[in-house]
C-alpha positions in Angstrom: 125.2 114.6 93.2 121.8 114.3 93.9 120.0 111.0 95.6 115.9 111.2 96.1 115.2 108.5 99.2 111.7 107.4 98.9 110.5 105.8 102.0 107.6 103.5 102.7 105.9 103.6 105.9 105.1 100.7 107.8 101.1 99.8 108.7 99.9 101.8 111.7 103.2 104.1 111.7 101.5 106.8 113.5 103.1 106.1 116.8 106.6 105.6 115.4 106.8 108.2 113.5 105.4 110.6 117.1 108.2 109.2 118.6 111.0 109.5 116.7 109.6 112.8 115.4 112.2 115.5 117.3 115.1 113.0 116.5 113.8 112.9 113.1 114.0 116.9 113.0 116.8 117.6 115.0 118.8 115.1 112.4 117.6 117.3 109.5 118.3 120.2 110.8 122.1 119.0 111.6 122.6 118.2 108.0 120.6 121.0 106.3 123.6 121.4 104.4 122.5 118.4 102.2 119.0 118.6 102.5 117.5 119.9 99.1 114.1 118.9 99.6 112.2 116.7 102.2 108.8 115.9 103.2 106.4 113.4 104.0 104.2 111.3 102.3 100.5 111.5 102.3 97.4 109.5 101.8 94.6 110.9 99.5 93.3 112.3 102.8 95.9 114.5 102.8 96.6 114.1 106.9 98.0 110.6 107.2 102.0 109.8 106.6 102.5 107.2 104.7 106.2 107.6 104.1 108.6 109.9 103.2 111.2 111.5 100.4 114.1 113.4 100.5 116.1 114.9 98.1 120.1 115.3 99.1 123.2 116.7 97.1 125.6 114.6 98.7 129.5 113.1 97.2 128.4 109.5 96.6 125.8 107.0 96.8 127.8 105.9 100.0 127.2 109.4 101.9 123.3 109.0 100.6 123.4 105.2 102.2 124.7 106.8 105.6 122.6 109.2 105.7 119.9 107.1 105.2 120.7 104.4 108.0 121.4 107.2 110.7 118.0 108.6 110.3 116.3 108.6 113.2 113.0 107.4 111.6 114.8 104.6 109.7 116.3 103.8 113.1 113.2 103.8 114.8 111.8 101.1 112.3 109.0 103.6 110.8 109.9 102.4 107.1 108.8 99.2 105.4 111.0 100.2 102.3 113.8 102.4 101.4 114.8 103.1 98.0 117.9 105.5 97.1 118.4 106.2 93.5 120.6 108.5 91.6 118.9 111.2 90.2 119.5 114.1 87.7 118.5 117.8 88.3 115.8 118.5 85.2 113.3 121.5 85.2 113.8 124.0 88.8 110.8 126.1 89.4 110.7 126.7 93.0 108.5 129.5 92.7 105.9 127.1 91.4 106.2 125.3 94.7 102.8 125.8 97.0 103.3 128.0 99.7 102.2 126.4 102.4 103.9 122.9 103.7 101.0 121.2 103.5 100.4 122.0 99.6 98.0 124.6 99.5 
């Protein structure tokens, strides 16, 4: 099942999120199995984080909670708000996706 986490930065998060950043990475990279999609969130300037999503194909809501609340980042108290919801695989175009991680 898929879950999309949408997370909410707190103000001034740039320090946090330098922090926690390898954590952060090194967490992801342990569960890439479940990892569809992640990325961060940015402001119309395109450079500053403003929060986060990711997009997991986990068993249960449960397994999308936990995943949630041992993520470094979420640990580290980068996020002002976390949302998981349920979600339902629609339209897959990934060769539409841009090609560089930064959207160009």
């Amino acid at each position: 099942m898929l879950y999309i986490i949408y997370q909410e930065d707190v103000e001034n998060s740039g320090p946090l999120r330098e922090q926690h950043k390898p954590a952060h990475f090194k967490y992801l990279a342990e569960h890439e199995e479940k990892l569809v999609l992640g990325g961060a969130l940015l402001a119309d300037d395109g450079v500053a984080r403003i929060g986060s999503v990711l997009i997991l194909n986990v068993a249960s809501r449960e397994e999308a909670e936990e995943f949630s609340a041992n993520e470094p980042l979420r640990q580290g108290g980068v996020f002002k708000s976390v949302k998981i919801t349920h979600m339902r695989r629609g339209q897959w175009n990934p060769d539409a996706a841009p090609k560089s991680a930064e959207g160009n």
